[in-house]
C-alpha positions as CSV (number, residue, x, y, z in Angstrom):
1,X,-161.3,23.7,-34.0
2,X,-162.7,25.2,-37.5
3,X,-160.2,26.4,-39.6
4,X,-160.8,29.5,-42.2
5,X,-162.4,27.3,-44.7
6,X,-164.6,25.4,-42.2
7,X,-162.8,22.2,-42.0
8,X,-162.5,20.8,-38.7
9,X,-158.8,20.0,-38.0
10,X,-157.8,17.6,-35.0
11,X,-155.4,19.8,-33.0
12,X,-154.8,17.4,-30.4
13,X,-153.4,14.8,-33.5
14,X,-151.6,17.6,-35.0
15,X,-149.8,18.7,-31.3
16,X,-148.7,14.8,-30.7
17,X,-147.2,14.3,-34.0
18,X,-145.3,17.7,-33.4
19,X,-144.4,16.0,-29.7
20,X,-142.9,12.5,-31.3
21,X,-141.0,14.3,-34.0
22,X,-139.3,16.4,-31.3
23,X,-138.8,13.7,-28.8
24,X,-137.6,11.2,-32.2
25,X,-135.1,13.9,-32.9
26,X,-134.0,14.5,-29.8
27,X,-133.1,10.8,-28.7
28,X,-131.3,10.3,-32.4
29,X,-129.2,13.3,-31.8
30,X,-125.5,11.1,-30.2
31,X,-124.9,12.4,-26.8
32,X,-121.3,13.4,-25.6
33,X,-120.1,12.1,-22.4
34,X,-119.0,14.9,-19.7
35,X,-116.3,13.5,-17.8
36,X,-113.7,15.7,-16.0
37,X,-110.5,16.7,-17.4
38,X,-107.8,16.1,-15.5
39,X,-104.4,17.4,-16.2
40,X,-101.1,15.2,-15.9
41,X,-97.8,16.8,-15.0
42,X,-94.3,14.5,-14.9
43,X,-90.6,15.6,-14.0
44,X,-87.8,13.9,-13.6
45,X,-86.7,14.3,-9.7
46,X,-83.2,12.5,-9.3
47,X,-83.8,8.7,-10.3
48,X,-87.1,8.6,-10.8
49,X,-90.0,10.2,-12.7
50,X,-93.1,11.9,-10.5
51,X,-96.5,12.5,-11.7
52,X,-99.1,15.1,-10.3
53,X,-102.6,14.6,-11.6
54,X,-105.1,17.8,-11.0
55,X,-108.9,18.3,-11.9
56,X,-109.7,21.6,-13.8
57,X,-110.7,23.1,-10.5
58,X,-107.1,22.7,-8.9
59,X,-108.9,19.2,-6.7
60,X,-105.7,16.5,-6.8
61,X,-106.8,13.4,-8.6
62,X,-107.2,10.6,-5.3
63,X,-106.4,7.1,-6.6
64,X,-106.5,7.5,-10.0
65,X,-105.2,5.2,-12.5
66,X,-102.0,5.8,-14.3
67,X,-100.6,3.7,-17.2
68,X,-97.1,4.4,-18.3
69,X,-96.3,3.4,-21.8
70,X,-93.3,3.1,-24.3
71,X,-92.7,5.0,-27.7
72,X,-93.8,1.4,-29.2
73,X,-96.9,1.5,-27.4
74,X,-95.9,-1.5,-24.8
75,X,-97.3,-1.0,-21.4
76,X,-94.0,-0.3,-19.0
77,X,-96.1,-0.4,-15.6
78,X,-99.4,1.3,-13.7
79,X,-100.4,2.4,-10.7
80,X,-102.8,4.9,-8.6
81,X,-102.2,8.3,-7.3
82,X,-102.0,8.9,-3.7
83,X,-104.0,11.6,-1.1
84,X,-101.6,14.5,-3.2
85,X,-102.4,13.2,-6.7
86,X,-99.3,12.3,-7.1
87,X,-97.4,8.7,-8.8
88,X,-94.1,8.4,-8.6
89,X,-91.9,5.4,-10.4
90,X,-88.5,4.6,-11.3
91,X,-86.7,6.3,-14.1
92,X,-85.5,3.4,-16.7
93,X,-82.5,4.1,-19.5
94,X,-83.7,6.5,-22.0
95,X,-83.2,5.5,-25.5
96,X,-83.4,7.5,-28.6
């Protein structure tokens, strides 16, 4: 390829480098992970404390992990939801 002043110019070189800039940029951009929110409802219900755990699609969360934690941060107990999304535990004394 001839350019205006009669040089030759190596497209081919000059499409590549335009390639592995792109592809460079493209891989050093950080990627976000899509994972599915999931929504967490509790109420009290007598003596004890129920969850319900829901996709954003209305789907019940099926064995999912839930971690109940103090205002300190210690870890009171866990457990999985069941077929309705739902975790149920015993209430303990409420403090202030």
């Amino acid at each position: 390829m001839k350019t205006r002043l009669g040089r030759s110019r190596p497209a081919g070189r000059w499409r590549s480098a335009v390639w592995l800039v792109v592809c460079a940029a493209w891989l050093a951009v950080p990627c976000a992970a899509h994972a599915h929110k999931v929504t967490v409802f509790a109420w009290v219900d007598g003596d004890r404390v129920v969850t319900e755990s829901k996709f954003s699609r209305g789907r019940m969360v099926k064995q999912g992990r839930i971690v109940v934690y103090d205002l300190q941060g210690e870890k009171l107990l866990e457990g999985e939801t069941d077929e309705q999304g739902r975790f149920p535990f015993p209430c303990r004394a409420t403090t202030d």
